[in-house]
ZAMARBA-284245 format. One record per residue: residue number from 0; residue in one letter; z, y, x of N, C-alpha, C in turn. Coordinates in steps of 0.05 Angstrom, whole numbers. Layout:
BEGIN
NODE    nr   rest      nup   nnorth    neast     caup   canorth   caeast      cup   cnorth    ceast
NODE   NUM      A        Z        Y        X        Z         Y        X        Z        Y        X
...
This chain:
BEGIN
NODE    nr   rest      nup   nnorth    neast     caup   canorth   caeast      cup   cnorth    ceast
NODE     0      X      260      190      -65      264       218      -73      294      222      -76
NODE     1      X      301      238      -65      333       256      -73      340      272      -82
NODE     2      X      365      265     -100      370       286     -118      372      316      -98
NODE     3      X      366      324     -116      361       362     -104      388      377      -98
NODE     4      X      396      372      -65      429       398      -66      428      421      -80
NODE     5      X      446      433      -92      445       463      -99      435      481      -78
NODE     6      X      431      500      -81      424       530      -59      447      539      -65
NODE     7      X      445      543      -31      478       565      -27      473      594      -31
NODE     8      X      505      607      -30      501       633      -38      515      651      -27
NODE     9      X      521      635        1      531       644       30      518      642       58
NODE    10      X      513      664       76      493       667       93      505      653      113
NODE    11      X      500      635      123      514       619      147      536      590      140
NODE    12      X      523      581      115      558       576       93      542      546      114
NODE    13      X      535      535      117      520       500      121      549      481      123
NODE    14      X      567      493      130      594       481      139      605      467      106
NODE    15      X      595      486       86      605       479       53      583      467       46
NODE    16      X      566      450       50      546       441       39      538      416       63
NODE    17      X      554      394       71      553       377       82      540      345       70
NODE    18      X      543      343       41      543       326       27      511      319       40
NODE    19      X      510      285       39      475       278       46      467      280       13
NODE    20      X      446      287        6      434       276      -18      429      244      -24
NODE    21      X      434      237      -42      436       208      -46      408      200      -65
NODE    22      X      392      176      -60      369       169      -67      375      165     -107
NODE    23      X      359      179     -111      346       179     -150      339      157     -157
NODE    24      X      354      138     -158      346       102     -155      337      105     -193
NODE    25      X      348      109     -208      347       109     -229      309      122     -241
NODE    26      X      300      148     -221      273       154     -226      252      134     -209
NODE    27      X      267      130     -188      243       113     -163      238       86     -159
NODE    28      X      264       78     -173      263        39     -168      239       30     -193
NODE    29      X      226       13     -187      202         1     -199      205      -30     -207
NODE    30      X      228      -36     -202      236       -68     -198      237      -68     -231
NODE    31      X      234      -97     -233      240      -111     -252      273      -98     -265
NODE    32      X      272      -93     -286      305       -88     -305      308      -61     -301
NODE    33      X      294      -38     -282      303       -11     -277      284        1     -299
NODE    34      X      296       31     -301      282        39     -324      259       38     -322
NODE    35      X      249       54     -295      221        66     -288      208       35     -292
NODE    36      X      216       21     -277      198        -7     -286      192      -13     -301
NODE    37      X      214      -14     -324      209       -20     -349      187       -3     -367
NODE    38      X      187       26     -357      171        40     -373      147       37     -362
NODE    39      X      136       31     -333      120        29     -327      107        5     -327
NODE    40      X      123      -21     -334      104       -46     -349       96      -42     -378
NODE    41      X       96      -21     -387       85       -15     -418       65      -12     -413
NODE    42      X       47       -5     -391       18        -6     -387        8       -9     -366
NODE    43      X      -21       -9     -364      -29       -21     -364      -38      -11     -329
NODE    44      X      -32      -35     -304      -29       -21     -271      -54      -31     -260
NODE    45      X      -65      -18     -233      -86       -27     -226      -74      -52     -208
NODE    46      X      -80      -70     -195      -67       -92     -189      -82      -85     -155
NODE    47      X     -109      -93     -164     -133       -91     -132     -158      -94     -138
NODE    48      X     -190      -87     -119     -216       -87     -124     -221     -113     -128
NODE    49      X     -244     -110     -145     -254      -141     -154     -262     -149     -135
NODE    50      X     -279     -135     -110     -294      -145      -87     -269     -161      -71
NODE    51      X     -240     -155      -80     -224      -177      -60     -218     -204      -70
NODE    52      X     -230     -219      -91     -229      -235     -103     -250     -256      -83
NODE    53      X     -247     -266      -62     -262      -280      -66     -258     -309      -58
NODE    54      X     -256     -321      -32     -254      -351      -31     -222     -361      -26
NODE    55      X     -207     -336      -22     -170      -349      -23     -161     -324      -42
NODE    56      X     -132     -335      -51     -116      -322      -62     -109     -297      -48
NODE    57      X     -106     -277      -68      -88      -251      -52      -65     -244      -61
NODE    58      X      -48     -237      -47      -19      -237      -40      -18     -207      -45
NODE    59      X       -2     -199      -74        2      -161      -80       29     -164      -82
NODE    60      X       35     -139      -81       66      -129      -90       65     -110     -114
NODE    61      X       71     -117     -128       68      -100     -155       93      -86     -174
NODE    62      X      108      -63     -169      119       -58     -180      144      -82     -177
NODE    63      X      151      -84     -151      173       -91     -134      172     -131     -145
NODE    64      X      152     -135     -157      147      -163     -151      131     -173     -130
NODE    65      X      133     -191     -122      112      -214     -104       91     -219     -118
NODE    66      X       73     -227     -126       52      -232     -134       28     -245     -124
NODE    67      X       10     -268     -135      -14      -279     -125      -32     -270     -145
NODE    68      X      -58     -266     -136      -80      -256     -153     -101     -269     -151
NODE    69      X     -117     -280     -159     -141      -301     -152     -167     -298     -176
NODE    70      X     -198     -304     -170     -207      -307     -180     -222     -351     -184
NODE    71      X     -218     -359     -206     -226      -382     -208     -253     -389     -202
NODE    72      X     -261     -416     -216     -292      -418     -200     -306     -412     -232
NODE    73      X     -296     -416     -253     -304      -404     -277     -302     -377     -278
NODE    74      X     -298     -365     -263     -294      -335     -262     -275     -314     -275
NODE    75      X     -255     -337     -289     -232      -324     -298     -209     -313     -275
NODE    76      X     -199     -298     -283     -178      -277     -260     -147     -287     -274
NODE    77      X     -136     -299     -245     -102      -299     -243      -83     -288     -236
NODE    78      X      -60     -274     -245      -40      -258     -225      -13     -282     -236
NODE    79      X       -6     -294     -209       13      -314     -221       38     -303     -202
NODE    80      X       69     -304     -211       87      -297     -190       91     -317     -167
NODE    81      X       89     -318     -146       77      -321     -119       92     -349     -117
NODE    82      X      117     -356     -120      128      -380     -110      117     -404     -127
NODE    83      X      109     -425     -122      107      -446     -149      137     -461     -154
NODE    84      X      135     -462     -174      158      -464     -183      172     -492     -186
NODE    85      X      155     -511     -171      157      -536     -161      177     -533     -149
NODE    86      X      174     -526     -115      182      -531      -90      183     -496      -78
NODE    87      X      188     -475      -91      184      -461      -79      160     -450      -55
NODE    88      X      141     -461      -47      120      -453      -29      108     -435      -44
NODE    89      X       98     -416      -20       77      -396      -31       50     -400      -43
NODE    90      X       41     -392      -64       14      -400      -67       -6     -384      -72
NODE    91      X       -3     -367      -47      -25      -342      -25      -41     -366      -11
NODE    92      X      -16     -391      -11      -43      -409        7      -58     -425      -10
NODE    93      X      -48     -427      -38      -59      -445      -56      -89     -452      -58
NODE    94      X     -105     -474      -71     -132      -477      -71     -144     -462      -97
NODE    95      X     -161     -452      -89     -170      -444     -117     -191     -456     -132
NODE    96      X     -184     -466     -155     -200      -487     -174     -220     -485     -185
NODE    97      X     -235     -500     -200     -248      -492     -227     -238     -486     -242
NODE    98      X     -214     -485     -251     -198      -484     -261     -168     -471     -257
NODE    99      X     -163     -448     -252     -134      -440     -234     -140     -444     -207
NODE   100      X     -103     -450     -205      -94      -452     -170      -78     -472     -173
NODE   101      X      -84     -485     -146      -68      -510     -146      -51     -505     -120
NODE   102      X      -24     -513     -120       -8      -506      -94      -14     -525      -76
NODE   103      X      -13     -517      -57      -24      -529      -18        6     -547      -19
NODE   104      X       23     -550      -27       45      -570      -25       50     -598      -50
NODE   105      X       38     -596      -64       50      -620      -73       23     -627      -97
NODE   106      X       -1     -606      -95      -19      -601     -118      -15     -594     -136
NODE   107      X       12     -580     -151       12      -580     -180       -8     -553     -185
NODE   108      X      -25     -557     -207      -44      -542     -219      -29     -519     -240
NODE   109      X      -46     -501     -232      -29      -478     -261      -57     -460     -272
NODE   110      X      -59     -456     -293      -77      -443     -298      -78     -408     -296
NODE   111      X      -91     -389     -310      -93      -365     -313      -71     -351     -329
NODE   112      X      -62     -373     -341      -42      -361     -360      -14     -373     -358
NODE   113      X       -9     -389     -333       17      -396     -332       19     -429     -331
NODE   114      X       -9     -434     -361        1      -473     -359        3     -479     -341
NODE   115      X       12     -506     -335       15      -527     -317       -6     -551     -325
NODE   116      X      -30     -546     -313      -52      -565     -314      -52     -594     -309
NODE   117      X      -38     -597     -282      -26      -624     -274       -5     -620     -255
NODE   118      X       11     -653     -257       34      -642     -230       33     -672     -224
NODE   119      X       20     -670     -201       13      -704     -185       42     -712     -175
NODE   120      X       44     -733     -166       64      -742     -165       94     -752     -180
NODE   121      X       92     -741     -215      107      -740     -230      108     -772     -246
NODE   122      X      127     -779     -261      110      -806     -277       90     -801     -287
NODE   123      X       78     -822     -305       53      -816     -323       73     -809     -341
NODE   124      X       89     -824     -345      105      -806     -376      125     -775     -375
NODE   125      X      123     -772     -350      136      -736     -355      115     -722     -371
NODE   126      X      132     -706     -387      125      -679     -398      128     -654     -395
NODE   127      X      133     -654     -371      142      -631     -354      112     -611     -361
NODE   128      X       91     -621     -361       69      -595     -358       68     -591     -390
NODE   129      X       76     -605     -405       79      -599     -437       97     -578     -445
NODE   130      X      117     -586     -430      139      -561     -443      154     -540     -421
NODE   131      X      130     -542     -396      144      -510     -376      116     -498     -374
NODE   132      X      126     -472     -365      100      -452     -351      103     -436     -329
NODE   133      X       87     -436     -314       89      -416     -298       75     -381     -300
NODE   134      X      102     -369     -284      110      -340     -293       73     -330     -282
NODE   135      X       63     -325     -310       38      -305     -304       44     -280     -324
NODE   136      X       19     -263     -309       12      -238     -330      -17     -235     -334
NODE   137      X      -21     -225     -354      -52      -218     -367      -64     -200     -353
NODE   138      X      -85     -203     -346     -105      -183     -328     -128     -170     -349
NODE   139      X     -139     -157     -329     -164      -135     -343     -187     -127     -315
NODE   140      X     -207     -138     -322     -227      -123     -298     -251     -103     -312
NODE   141      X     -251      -84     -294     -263       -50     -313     -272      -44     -284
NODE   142      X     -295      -45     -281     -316       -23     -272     -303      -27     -231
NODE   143      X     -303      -58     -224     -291       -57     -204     -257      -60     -201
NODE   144      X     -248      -58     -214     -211       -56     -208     -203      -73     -223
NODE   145      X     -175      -95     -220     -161      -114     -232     -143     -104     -242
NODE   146      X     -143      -97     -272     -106       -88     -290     -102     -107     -287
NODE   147      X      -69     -103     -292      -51      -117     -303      -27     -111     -322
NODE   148      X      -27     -125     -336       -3      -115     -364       28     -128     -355
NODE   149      X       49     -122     -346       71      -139     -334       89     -132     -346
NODE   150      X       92     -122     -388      111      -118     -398      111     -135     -419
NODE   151      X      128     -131     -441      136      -158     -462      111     -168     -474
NODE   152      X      102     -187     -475       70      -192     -481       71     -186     -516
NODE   153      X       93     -190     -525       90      -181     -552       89     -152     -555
NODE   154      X       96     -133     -534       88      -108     -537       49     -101     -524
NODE   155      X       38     -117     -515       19      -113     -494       -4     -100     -510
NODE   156      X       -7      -70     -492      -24       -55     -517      -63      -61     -509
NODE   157      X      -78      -46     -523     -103       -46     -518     -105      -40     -481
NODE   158      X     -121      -38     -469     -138       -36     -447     -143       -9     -455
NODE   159      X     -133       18     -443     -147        41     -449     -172       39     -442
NODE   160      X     -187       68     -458     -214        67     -437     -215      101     -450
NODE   161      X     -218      105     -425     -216       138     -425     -248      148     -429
NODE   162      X     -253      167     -435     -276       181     -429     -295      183     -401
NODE   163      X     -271      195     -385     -283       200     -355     -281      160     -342
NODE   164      X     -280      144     -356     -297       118     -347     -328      106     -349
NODE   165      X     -329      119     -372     -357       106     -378     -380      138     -387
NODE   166      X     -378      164     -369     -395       179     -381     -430      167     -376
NODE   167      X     -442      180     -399     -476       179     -385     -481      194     -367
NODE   168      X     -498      178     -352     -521       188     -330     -492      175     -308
NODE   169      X     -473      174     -307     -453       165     -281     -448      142     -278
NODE   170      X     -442      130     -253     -435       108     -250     -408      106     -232
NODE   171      X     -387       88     -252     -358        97     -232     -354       82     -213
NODE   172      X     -351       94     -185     -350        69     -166     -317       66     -160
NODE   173      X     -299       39     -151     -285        33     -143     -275       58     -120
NODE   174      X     -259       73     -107     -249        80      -78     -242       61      -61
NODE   175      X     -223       74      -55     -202        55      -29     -175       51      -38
NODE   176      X     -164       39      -22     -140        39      -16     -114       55       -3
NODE   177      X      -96       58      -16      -77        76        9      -56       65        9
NODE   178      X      -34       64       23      -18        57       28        8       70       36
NODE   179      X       23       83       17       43       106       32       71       97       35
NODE   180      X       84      108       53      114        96       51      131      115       40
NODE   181      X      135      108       12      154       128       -8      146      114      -36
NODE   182      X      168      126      -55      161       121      -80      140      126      -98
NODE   183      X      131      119     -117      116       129     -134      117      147     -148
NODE   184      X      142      158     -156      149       191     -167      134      215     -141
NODE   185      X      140      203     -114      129       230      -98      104      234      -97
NODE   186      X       89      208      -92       52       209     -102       50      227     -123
NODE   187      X       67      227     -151       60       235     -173       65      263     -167
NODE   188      X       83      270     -157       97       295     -152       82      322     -133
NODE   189      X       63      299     -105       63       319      -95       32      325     -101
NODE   190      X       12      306     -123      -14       308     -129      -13      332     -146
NODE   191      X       12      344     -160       17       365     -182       23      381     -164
NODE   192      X       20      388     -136       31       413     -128       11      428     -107
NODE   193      X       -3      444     -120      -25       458     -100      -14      467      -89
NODE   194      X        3      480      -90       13       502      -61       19      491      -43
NODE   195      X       28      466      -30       28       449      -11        2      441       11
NODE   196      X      -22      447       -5      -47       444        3      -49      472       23
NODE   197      X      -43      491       17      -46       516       37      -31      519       59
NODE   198      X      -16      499       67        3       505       91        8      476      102
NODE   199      X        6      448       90       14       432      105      -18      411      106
NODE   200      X      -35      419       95      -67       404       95      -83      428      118
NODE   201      X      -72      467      111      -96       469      126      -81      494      147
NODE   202      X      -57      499      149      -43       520      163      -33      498      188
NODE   203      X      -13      484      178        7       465      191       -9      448      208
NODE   204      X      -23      432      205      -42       414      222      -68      422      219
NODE   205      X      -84      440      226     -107       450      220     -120      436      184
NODE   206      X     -153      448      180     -158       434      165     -176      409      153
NODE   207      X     -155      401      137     -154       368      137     -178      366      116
NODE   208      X     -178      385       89     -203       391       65     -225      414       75
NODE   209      X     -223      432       54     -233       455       77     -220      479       78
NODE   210      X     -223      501       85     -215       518       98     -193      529       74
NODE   211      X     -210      534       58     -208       556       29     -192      546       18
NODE   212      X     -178      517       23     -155       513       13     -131      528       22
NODE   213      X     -131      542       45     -108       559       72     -102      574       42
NODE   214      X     -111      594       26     -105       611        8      -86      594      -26
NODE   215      X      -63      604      -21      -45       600      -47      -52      602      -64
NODE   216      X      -71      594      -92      -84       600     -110      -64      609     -135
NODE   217      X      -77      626     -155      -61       630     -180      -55      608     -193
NODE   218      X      -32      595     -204      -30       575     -216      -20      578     -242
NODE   219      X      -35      552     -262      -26       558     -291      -23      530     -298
NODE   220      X        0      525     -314       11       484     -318       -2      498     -344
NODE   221      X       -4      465     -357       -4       469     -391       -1      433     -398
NODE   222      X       14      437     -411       23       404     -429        6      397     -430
NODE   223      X        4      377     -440      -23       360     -454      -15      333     -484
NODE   224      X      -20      326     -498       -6       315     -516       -3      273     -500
NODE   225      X      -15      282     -481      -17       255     -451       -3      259     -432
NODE   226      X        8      285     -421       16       290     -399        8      325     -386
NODE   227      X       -2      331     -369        7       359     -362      -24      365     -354
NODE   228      X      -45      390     -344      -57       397     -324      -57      417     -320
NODE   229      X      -68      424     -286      -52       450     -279      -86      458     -269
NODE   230      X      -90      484     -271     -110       494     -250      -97      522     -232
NODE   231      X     -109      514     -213     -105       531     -187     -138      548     -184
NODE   232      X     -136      577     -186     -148       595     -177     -151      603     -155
NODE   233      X     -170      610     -141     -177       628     -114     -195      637     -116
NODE   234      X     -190      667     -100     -227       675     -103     -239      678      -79
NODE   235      X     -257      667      -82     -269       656      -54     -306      679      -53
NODE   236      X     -304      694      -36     -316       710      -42     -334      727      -62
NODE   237      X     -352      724      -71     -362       734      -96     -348      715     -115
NODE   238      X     -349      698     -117     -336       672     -131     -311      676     -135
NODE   239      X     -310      656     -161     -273       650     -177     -285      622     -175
NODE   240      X     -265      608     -149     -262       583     -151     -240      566     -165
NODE   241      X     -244      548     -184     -214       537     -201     -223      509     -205
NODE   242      X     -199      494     -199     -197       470     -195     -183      453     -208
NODE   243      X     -180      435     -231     -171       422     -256     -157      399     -245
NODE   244      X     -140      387     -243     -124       365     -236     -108      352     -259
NODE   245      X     -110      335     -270      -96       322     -290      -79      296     -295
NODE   246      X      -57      305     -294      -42       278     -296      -29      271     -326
NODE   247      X      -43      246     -325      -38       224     -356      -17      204     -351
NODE   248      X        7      209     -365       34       185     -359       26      168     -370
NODE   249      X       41      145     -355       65       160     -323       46      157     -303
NODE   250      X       28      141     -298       16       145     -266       -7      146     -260
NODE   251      X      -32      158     -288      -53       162     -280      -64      194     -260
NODE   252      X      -82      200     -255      -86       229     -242     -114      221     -245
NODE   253      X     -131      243     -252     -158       254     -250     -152      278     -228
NODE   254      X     -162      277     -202     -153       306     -180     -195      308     -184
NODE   255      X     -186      333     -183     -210       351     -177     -228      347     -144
NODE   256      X     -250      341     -137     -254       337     -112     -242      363      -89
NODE   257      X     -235      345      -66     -222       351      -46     -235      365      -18
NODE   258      X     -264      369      -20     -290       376       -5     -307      392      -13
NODE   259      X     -298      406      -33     -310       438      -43     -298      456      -27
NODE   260      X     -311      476      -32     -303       500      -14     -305      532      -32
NODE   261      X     -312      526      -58     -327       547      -75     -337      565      -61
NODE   262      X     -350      560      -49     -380       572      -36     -408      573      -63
NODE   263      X     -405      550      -77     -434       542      -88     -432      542     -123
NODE   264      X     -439      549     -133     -438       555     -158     -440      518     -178
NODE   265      X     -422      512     -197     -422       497     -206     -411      503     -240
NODE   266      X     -426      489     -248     -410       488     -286     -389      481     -284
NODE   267      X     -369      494     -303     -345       500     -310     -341      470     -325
């Protein structure tokens, strides 16, 4: 994302307004020591589906780390930082134990939480697995999806659990995956902006939801003591269709379904 040029206030001026915009590193970097990072290891991130847990390690990027993720044969869940800290090798190829992951280079064992279980080849008298660890973080599995907590463990708060997780009569299923190339401020940015939906989902490239999105709806923001939600109005023939979208900081969203058409009458 880039910072925003001023608007000119000369008809033809483009010659006074040459400057490139320069990247908002300060809102968009996610790395380890940047702010956004930092604010965003205060809670609590989805990591990946439980269904990808199964006979090897998986290899994530998380908030500009490397990362391995694994499920054990006890059925406890690992997110360990990717290199072992032996010999450097990756341990995406590691075995996975009854116990942890053991690296494909030299065997040293690490558990779920960092120990160092064994390290073959050492004397019998090192104490190397007594007094090092390897770099882990604490996980969470909810209803299909792997958290993870990747900020000061002495700050590491509860596991939210929202309402719209566990209502009766519903059952929450896992989605998909996406994959975009941009920061995570613009995901956030452009899920808050209906008017985008009428010209580049169903004008610009035909339509992508349905039709009834082509119309600019009335829009109303309102704070929230969590974060913001906005509804967008249209009236869609006899009907007042309105659509609730909610975003909980910094990077949750509840979006309203994307395959209505307010054609059909539904509770408010």
């Amino acid at each position: 994302m880039a910072t925003r040029a001023p608007f000119l206030t000369t008809r033809f001026g483009a010659y006074y307004h040459r400057d490139v915009p320069q990247e908002d590193t300060e809102l968009t970097h996610t790395g380890p020591g940047t702010p956004c990072g930092e604010y965003l290891r205060r809670f609590w991130q989805p990591i990946c589906f439980t269904d990808e847990l199964r006979d090897l390690p998986v290899r994530v990027r998380v908030l500009g780390e490397d990362l391995v993720v694994f499920r054990d044969f006890r059925g406890a869940i690992g997110l360990l930082e990717l290199h072992c800290p032996h010999r450097g090798t990756s341990l995406e190829f590691g075995l996975i134990s009854e116990r942890g992951l053991r690296c494909c280079y030299h065997g040293w064992l690490f558990d779920v939480d960092g120990v160092i279980l064994e390290t073959p080849g050492e004397p019998a008298t090192s104490t190397l697995k007594q007094r090092l660890c390897h770099g882990a973080y604490p996980t969470h599995e909810h209803n299909g999806i792997v958290f993870a907590y990747m900020g000061p463990p002495e700050e590491q708060p509860a596991f939210p659990l929202y309402d719209s997780f566990s209502r009766p009569g519903y059952r929450l299923m896992p989605g998909r995956k996406y994959y975009y190339p941009c920061n995570w401020l613009q995901i956030l940015e452009n899920a808050m902006d209906p008017v985008h939906t009428a010209f580049l989902h169903t004008i610009v490239s035909g339509s992508q939801f349905t039709d009834e999105f082509g119309k600019v709806p009335e829009l109303d923001f309102t704070e929230t003591p969590v974060g913001m939600i906005y509804m967008a109005t249209r009236r869609v023939g006899d009907n007042i269709w309105a659509r609730m979208v909610e975003n909980v900081l910094p990077n949750l969203q509840q979006v309203a379904p994307i395959w209505e058409n307010g054609h059909h009458e539904h509770p408010f």
